[in-house]
C-alpha positions in Angstrom: -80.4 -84.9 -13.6 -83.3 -84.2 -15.9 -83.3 -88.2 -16.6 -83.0 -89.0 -12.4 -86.3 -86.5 -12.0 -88.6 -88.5 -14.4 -87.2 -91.6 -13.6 -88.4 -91.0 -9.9 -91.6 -90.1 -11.2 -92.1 -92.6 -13.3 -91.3 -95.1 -10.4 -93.1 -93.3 -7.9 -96.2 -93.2 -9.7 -95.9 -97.0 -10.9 -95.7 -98.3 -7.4 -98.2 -96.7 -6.1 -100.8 -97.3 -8.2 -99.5 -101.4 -8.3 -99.4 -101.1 -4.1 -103.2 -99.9 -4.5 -104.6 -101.7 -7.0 -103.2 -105.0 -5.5 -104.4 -103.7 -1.5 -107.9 -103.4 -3.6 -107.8 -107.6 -4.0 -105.5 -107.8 -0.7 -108.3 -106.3 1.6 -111.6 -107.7 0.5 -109.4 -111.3 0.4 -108.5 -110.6 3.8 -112.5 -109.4 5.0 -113.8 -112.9 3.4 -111.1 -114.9 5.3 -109.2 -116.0 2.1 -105.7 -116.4 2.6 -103.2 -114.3 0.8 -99.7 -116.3 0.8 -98.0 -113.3 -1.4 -98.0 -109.1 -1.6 -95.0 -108.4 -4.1 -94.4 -105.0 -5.6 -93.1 -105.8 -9.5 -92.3 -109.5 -10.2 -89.8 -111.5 -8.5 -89.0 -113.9 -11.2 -86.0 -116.4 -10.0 -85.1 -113.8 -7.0 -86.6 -110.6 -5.0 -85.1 -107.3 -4.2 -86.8 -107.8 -0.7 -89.3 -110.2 1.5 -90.7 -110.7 4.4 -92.9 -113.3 5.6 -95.7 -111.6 8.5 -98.3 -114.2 9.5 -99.4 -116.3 6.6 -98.4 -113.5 3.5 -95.0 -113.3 2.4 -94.1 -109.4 1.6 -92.0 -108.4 -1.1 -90.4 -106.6 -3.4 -89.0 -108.3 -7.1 -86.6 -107.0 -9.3 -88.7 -106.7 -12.8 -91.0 -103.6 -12.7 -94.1 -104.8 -15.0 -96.2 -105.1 -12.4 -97.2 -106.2 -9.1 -99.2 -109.3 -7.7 -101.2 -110.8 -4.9 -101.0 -114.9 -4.5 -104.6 -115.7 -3.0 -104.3 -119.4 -2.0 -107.4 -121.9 -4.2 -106.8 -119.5 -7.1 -105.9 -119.9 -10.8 -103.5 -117.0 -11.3 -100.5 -115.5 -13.1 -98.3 -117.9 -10.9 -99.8 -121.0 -12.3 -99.3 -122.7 -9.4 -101.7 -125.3 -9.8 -100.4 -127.9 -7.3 -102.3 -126.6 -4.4 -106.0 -127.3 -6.8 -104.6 -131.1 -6.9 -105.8 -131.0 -3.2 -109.4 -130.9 -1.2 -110.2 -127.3 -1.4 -110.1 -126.0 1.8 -112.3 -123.4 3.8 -109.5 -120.1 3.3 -109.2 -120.9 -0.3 -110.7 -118.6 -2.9 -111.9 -121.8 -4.6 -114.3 -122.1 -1.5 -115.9 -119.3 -1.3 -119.2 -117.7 -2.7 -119.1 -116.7 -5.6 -120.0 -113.1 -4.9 -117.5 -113.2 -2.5 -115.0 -114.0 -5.1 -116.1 -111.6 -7.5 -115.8 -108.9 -4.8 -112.1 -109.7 -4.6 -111.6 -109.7 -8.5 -113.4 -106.6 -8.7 -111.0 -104.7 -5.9 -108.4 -103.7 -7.8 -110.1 -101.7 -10.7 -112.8 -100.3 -8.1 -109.3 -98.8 -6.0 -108.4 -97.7 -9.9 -111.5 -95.7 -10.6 -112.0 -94.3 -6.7 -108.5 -93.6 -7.0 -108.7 -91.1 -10.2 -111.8 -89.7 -8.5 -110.2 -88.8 -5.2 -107.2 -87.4 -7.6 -109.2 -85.0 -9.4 -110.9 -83.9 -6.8 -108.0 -82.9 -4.3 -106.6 -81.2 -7.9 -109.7 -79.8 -8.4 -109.4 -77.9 -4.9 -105.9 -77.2 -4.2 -104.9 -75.9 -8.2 -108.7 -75.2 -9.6 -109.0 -74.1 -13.1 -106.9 -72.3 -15.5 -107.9 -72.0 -19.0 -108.1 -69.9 -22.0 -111.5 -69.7 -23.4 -112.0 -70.6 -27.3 -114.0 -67.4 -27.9 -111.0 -65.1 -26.7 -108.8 -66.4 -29.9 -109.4 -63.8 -32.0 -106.9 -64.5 -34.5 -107.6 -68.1 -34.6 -105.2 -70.5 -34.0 -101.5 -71.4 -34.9 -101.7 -74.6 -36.7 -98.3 -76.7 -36.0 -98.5 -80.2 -37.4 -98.1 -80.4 -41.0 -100.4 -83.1 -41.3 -103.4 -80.9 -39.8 -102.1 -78.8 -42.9 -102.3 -81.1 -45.5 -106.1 -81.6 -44.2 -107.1 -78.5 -44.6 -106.6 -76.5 -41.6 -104.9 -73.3 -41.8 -103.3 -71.0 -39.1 -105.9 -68.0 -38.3 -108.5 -70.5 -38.1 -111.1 -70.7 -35.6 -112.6 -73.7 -34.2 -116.1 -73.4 -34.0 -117.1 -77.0 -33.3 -115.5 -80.2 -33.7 -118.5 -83.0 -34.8 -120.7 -80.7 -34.0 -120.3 -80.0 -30.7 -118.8 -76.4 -29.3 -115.7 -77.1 -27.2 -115.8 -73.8 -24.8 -111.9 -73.7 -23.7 -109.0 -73.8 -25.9 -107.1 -76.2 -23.5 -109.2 -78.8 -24.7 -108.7 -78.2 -28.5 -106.2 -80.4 -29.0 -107.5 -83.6 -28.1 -110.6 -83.1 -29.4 -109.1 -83.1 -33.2 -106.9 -86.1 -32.4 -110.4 -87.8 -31.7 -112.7 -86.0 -34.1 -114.0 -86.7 -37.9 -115.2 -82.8 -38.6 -113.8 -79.6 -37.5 -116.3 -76.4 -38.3 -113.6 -73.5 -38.7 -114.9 -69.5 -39.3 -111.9 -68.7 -42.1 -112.6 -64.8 -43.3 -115.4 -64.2 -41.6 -117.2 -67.7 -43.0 -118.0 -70.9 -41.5 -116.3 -74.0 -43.5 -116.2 -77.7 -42.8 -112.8 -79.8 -42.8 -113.2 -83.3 -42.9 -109.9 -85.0 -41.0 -108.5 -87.9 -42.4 -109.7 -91.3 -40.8 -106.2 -92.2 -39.8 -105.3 -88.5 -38.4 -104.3 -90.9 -35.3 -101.6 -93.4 -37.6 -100.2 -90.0 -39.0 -99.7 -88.2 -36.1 -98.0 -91.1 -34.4 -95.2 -91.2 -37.4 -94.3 -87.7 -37.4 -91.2 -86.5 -35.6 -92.4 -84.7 -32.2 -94.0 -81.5 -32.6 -97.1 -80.0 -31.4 -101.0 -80.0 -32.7 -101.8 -76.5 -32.7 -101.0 -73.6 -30.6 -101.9 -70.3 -29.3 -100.5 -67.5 -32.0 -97.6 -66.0 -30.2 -94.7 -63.1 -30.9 -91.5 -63.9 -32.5 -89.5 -63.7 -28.9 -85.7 -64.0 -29.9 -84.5 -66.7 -27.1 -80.8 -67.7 -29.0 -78.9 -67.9 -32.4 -78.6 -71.0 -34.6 -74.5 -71.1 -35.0 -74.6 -72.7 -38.4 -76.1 -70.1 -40.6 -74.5 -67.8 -42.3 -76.8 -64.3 -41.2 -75.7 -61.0 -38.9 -79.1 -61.7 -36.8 -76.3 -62.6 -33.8 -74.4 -59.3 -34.3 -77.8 -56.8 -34.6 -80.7 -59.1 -32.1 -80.8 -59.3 -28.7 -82.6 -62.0 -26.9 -85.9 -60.8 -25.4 -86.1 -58.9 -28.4 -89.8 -59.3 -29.8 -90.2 -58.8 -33.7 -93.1 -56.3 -34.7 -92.7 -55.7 -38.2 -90.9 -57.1 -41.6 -90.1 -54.4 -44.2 -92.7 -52.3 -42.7 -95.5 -55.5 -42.7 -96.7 -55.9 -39.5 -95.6 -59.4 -37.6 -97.5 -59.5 -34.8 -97.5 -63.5 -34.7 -94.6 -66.0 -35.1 -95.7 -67.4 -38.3 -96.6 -64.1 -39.6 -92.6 -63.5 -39.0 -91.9 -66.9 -40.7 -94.3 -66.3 -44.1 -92.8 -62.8 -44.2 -88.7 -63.5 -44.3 -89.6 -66.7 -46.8 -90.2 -63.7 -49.4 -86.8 -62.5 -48.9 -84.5 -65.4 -49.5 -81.0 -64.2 -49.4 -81.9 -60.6 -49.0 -81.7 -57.6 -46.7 -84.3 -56.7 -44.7 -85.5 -54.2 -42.2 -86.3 -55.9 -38.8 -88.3 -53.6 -35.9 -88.1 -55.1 -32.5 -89.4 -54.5 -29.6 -86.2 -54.4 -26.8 -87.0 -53.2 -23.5 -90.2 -51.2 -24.6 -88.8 -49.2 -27.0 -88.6 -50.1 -31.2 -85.7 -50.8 -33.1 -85.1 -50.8 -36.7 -82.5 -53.2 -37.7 -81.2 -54.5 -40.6 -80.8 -58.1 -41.3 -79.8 -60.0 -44.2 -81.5 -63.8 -44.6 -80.0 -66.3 -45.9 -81.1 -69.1 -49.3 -83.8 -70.5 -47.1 -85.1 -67.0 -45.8 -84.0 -67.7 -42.9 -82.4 -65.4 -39.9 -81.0 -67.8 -38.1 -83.2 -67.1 -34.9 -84.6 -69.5 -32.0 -87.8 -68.5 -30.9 -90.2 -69.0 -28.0 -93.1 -70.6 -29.5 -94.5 -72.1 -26.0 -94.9 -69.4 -23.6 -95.8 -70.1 -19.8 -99.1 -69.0 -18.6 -97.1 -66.6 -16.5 -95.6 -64.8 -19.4 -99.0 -65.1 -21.0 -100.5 -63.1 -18.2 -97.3 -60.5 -18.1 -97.8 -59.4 -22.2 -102.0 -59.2 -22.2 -101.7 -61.9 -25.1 -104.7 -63.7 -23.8 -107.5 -63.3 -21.0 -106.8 -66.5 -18.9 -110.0 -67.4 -16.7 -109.4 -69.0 -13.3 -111.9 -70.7 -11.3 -111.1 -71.7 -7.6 -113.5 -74.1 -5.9 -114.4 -74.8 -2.2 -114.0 -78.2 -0.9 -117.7 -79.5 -1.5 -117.8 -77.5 -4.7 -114.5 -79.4 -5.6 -116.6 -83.0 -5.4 -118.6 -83.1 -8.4 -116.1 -80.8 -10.4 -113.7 -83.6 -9.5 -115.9 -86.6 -10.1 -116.9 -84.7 -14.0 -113.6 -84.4 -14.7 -112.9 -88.0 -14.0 -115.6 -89.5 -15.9 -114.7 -87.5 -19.0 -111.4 -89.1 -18.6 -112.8 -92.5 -18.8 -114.9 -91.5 -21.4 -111.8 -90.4 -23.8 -110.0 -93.0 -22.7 -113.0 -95.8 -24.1 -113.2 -93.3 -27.1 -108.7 -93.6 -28.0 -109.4 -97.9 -27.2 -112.4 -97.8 -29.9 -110.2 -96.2 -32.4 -107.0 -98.4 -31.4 -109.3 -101.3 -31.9 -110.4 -100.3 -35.7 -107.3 -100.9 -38.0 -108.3 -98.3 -40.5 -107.7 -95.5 -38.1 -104.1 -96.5 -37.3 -104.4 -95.6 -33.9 -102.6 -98.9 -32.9 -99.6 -97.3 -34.5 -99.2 -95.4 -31.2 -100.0 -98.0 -28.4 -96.7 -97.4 -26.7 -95.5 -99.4 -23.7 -93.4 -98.5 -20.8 -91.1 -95.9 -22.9 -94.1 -94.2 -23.6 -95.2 -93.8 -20.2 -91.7 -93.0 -19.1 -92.1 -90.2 -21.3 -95.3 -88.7 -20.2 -93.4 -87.1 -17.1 -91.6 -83.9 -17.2 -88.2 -83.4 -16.8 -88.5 -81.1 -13.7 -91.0 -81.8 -10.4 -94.3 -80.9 -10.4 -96.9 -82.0 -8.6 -99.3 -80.7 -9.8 -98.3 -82.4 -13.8 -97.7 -86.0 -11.6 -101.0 -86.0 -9.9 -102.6 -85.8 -13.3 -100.8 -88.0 -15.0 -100.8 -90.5 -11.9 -104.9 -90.4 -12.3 -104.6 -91.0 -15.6 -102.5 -94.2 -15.5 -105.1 -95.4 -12.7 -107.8 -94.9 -14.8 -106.0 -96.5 -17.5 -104.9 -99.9 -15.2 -108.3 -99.8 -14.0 -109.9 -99.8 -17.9 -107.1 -102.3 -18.9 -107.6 -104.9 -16.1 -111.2 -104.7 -16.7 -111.1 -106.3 -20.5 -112.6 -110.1 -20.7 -109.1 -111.7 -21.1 -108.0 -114.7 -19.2 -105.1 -113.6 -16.9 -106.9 -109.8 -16.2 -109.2 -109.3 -13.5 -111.9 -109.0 -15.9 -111.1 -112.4 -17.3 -111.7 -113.8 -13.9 -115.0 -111.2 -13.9 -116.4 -113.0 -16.8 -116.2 -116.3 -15.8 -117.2 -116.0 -11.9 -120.9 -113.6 -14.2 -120.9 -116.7 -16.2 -120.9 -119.1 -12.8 -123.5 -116.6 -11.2 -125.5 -116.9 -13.9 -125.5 -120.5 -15.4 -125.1 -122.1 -11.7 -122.1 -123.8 -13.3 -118.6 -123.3 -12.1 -115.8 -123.7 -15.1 -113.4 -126.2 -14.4 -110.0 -125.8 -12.8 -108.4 -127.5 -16.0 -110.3 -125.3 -18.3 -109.5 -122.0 -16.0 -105.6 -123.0 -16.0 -106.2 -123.3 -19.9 -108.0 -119.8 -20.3 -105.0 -118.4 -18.0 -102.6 -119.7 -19.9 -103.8 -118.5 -23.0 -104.2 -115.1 -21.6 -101.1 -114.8 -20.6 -99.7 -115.4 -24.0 -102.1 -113.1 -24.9 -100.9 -110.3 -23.0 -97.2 -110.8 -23.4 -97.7 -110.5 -27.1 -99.9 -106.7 -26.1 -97.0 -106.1 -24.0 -94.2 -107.1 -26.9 -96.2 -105.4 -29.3 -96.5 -102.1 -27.2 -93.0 -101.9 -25.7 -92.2 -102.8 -29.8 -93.8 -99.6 -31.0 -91.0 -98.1 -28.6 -87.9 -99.4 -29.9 -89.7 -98.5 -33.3 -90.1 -95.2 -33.0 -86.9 -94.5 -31.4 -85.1 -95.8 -33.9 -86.9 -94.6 -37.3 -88.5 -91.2 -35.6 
């Protein structure tokens, strides 16, 4: 079931961004009286799912879901049709008309991209407004997770002041902000010192096995028993049971609980928990690892958050014009992160290109239950992403075609068709190795991670 829910989303989401992206060409073709002979959802290579022929454009939907296409008639595309070029152009081919007419069309899809994210944000930005948990209200600092962040000097009780210098207001955005930063300025006992992060924090993180960043510091909530392990925790805890103090050392955090029982390999120890609002001394003997043998919550919902006082969570609602520029903000931060994660891809020492991921990885994004609030987000994402992607100067993308209609505009000189089918084709191989390499990194990682 949990498989069928993000399948649906995955595919849900896919197709509709394709259908508008590809109604972003379809339309302005249509307005400049170009013809369109085909609208297919995903590629129908050899045989389609589904077609229909209305007027002169044949509808359809084909069987291999990398994509979708419009076939405008006079133009070098993906298709490589070039037979109709052999020909006289004629006055409802794209090879007839203006060339700012043409660029228009080229320019379609990623315009519907960007509007799309935009008009995404905002409807978020007034039916859920804001949630967050401002950086200030961490008193204890933060719960450093990845071992890696370890190794480069973070520590758990940390506070992040600044990350390259700039203040970062709400701990929501922490996260990223590391993944894309060079210096973190932490407060560590009361003084301000600098971290450098490694320059390929990105390379790392994308060969360790799951796990989080960092966290919010949260209590030891028993929430089940590890069967293997030879400890009495089973026959004394309860779950819901929340552990306050270890030999009489206050545990007020998880991690406190974990650095506490490591100094008691194999040994009894005295365990108070809170169950049901009254404490409990227990005794609970760990075992060669100083472990107890106990699951715990370490993500808890913002509900839950709320219920216990851990943290002050701020929530902002918005009105519908107040939602507009909130929205639009939002959106161009987005593009801005996403230009900053291409510029580290692109620089081989960061080894950021280690985790380019194809459609596995985007498979992944979506949860395992429905919410639509999580799909909306990630759906403007991937449109901002297409939109980004398609705009790049390769042959075969929209912004290949871009580049050589700003060259025509400019120069007065159109390329030829030969040396367009030649730049197509060579984008095409182009992109096929991106896509191999991506959709590579995949199989990769499920295998060796």
């Amino acid at each position: 079931m949990d498989i069928l829910i993000k399948l649906s989303q995955f595919l849900l989401s896919l197709s509709f961004l394709i259908i508008l992206h590809e109604l972003g060409h379809f339309i302005p073709a249509k307005l400049f009286k170009t013809r369109v002979e085909k609208f297919y959802l995903f590629f129908d290579v050899k045989f389609s799912l589904f077609k229909k022929k209305i007027g002169e454009t044949v509808y359809g939907i084909g069987w291999l879901p990398l994509g979708g296409y419009v076939k405008i008639a006079g133009m070098v595309d993906e298709s490589m049709d070039t037979e109709q070029l052999k020909s006289e152009p004629q006055p409802w081919e794209f090879r007839s008309k203006p060339a700012w007419q043409r660029l228009i069309i080229m320019l379609g899809g990623v315009i519907v991209n960007f509007v799309l994210a935009f008009v995404i944000f905002i409807g978020m930005t007034y039916f859920y407004g804001d949630s967050y948990i401002s950086n200030n209200d961490l008193k204890d600092g933060i719960w450093v997770q990845n071992p890696i962040l370890l190794d480069a000097g973070l520590k758990t009780g940390d506070k992040i002041v600044a990350i390259d210098g700039k203040e970062i207001p709400h701990y929501n955005d922490l996260g990223y902000a590391i993944m894309m930063g060079h210096n973190v300025t932490v407060e560590r006992g009361g003084e301000k010192e600098e971290i450098q992060l490694p320059v390929n924090l990105l390379g790392q993180l994308s060969e360790t096995k799951g796990g989080g960043l960092i966290g919010l510091r949260v209590p030891f909530i028993v929430v089940g028993f590890v069967d293997d392990i030879q400890t009495n925790a089973a026959e004394v805890l309860k779950e819901k049971d929340i552990i306050k103090s270890i030999n009489g050392v206050p545990t007020k955090y998880f991690d406190e609980v974990q650095q506490e029982t490591l100094k008691y390999k194999g040994q009894e120890i005295t365990v108070v928990v809170d169950r049901n609002g009254k404490e409990v001394a227990l005794t609970i003997k760990t075992d060669e690892n100083g472990k107890m043998g106990v699951y715990n919550a370490p993500g808890l919902t913002i509900e839950t958050i709320q219920k216990m006082n851990l943290y002050n969570i701020s929530q902002e609602h918005y009105t519908l014009a107040q939602s507009i520029p909130v929205g639009i903000e939002k959106g161009i931060d987005k593009i801005g992160g996403y230009l900053q994660q291409l510029k580290k891809i692109v620089k081989p020492e960061t080894g950021a290109y280690k985790g380019v991921g194809g459609f596995k990885a985007i498979y992944d994004i979506f949860p395992s239950v429905w919410s639509w609030e999580y799909f909306w987000n990630v759906t403007a994402l991937l449109s901002i992403m297409l939109g980004v992607m398609n705009l790049l100067p390769i042959p075969a993308l929209d912004g290949g075609h871009v580049m050589f209609l700003l060259y025509e505009m400019i120069s007065g000189r159109k390329p030829s068709d030969k040396f367009l089918e030649n730049a197509q084709m060579i984008g095409f191989f182009l992109l096929i190795a991106l896509m191999l390499f991506a959709n590579g990194n995949d199989i990769y990682k499920a295998i060796f991670n």
